[in-house]
C-alpha positions as CSV (number, residue, x, y, z in Angstrom):
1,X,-85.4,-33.9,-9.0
2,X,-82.7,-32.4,-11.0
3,X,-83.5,-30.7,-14.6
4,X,-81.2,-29.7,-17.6
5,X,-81.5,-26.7,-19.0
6,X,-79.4,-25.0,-21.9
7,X,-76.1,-22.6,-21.6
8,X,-74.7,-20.8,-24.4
9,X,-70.8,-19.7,-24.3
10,X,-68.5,-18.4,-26.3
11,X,-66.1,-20.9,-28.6
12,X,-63.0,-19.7,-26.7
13,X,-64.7,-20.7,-23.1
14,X,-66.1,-24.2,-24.3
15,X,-62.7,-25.0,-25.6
16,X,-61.2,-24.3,-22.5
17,X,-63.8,-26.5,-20.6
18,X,-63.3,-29.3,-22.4
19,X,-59.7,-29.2,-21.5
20,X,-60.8,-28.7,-18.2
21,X,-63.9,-31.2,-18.0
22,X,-62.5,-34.0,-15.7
23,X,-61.1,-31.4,-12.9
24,X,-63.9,-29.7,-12.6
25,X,-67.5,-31.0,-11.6
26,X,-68.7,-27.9,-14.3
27,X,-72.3,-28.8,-13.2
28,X,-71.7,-28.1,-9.8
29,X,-69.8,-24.9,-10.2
30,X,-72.9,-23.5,-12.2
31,X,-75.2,-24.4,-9.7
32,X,-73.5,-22.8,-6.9
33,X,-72.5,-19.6,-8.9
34,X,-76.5,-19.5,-9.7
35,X,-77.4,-20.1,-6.1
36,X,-75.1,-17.4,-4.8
37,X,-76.2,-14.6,-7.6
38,X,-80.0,-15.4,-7.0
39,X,-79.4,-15.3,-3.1
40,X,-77.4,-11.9,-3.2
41,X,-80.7,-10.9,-5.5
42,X,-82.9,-12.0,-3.0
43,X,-80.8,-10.6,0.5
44,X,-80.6,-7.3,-1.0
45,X,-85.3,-7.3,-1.5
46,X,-85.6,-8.5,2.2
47,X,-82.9,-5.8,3.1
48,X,-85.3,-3.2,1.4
49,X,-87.9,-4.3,2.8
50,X,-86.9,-5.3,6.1
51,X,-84.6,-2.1,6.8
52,X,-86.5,0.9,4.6
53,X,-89.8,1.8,3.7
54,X,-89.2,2.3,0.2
55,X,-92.3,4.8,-0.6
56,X,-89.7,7.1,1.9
57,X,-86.9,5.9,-0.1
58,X,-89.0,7.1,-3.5
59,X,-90.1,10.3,-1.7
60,X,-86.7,11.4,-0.6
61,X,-85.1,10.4,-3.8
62,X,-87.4,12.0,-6.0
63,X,-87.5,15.6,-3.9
64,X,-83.6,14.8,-4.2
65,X,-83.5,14.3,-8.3
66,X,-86.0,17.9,-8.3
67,X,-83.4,19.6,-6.3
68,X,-80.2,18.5,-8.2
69,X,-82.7,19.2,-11.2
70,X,-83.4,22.6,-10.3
71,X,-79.3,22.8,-9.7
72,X,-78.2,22.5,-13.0
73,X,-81.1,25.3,-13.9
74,X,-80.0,28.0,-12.3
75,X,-76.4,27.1,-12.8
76,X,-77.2,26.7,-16.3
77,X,-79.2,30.0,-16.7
78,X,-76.1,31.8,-14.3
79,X,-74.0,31.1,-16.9
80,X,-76.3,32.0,-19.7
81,X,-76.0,35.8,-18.2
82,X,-72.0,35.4,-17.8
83,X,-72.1,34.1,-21.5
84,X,-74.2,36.7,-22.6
85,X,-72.3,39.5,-20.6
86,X,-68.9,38.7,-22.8
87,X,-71.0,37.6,-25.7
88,X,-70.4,39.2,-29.4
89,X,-73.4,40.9,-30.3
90,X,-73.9,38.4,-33.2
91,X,-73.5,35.5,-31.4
92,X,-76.2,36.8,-29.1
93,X,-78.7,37.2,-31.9
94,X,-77.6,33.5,-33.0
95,X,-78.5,32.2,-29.3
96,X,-81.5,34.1,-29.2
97,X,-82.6,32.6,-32.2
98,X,-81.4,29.0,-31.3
99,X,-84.1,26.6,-30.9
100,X,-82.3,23.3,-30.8
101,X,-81.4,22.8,-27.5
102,X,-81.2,19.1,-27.2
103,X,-78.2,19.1,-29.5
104,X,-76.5,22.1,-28.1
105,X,-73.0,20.1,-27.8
106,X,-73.5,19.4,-31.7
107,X,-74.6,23.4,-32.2
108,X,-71.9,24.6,-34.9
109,X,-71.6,27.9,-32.9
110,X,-72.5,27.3,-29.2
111,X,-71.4,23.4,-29.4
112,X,-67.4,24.1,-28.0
113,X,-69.0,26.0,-25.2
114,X,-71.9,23.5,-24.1
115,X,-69.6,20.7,-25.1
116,X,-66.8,22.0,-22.5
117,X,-69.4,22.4,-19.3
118,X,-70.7,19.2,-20.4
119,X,-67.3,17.5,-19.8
120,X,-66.4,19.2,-17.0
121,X,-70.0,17.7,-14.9
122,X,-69.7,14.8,-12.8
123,X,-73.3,14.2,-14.0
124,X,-73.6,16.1,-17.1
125,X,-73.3,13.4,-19.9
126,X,-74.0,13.0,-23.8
127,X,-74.8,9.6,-24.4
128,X,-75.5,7.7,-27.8
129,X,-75.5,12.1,-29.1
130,X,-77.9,12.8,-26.8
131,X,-77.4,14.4,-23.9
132,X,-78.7,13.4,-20.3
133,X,-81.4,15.3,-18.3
134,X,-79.2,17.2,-16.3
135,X,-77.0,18.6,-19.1
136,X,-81.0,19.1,-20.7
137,X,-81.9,21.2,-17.5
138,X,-78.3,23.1,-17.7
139,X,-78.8,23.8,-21.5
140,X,-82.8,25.4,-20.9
141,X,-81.6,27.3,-17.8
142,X,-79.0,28.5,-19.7
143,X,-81.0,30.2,-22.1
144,X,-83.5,31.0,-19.5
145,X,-80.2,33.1,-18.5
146,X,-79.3,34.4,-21.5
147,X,-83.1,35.7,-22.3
148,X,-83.4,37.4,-19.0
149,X,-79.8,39.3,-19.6
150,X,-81.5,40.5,-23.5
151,X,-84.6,41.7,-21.6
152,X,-82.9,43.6,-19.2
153,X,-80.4,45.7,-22.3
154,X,-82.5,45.1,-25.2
155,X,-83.8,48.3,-24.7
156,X,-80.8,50.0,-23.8
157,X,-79.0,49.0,-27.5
């Protein structure tokens, strides 16, 4: 039994079908394109579940996504101490002070620098202004960084 069912597309397409309509059996090319997408769909499950175990997949993936996590931490809070090291003294108090991190590309004094790392990642991205989780984790670790270097001189000053 065969059914109908309902496809919307755009003006420019249905013009061009209808120019098209007798060399093409349109019917039969939607069928096949549907049976092809929903049998890649359904080779790449059984592959997953056939090849993998996916709670190993999860495992590995996730200790994976902690590790690159805890990456952009400590490279973010290595380069909070570099920063700080050729930092003016007022921009340390101004980074000290900062509490917005979540918009630190945006910051009116720190955004050119957070903005540049960003740019310069592979997987550091802002995205709708908002920035991903690892440029989040670089951001904290950097001012994990730059709060360790003020502990160790405060003192000092």
């Amino acid at each position: 039994m065969a059914r109908k069912v309902t496809v919307s597309i755009p003006d420019m397409l249905y013009e061009k079908m209808e120019r098209w309509r007798r060399s093409f059996n349109l019917s039969k090319m939607f069928q096949d394109a549907v049976a092809e997408a929903i049998q890649k769909k359904e080779d790449f499950q059984r592959r997953i579940q056939e090849d993998l175990d996916l709670s190993e997949v999860i495992e590995r993936l996730r200790k994976e996504k902690a590790q690159s996590e805890g990456d952009f931490f400590d490279t973010g809070k290595r380069d909070g101490v570099l920063w700080s090291k050729s930092a003016v003294y007022d921009d340390i108090m101004y980074a000290l002070a900062w509490k917005d991190l979540d918009n630190g590309p945006w910051d009116r004094i720190l955004g050119p620098y957070f903005s540049e790392k960003i740019e310069g990642s592979k997987l550091m991205a802002l995205h709708d202004d908002t920035v991903n989780d690892y440029a989040r984790m670089y951001i904290h670790g950097w001012k994990r960084g730059l709060h360790e270097f003020w502990e160790e001189i405060k003192d000092k000053l």
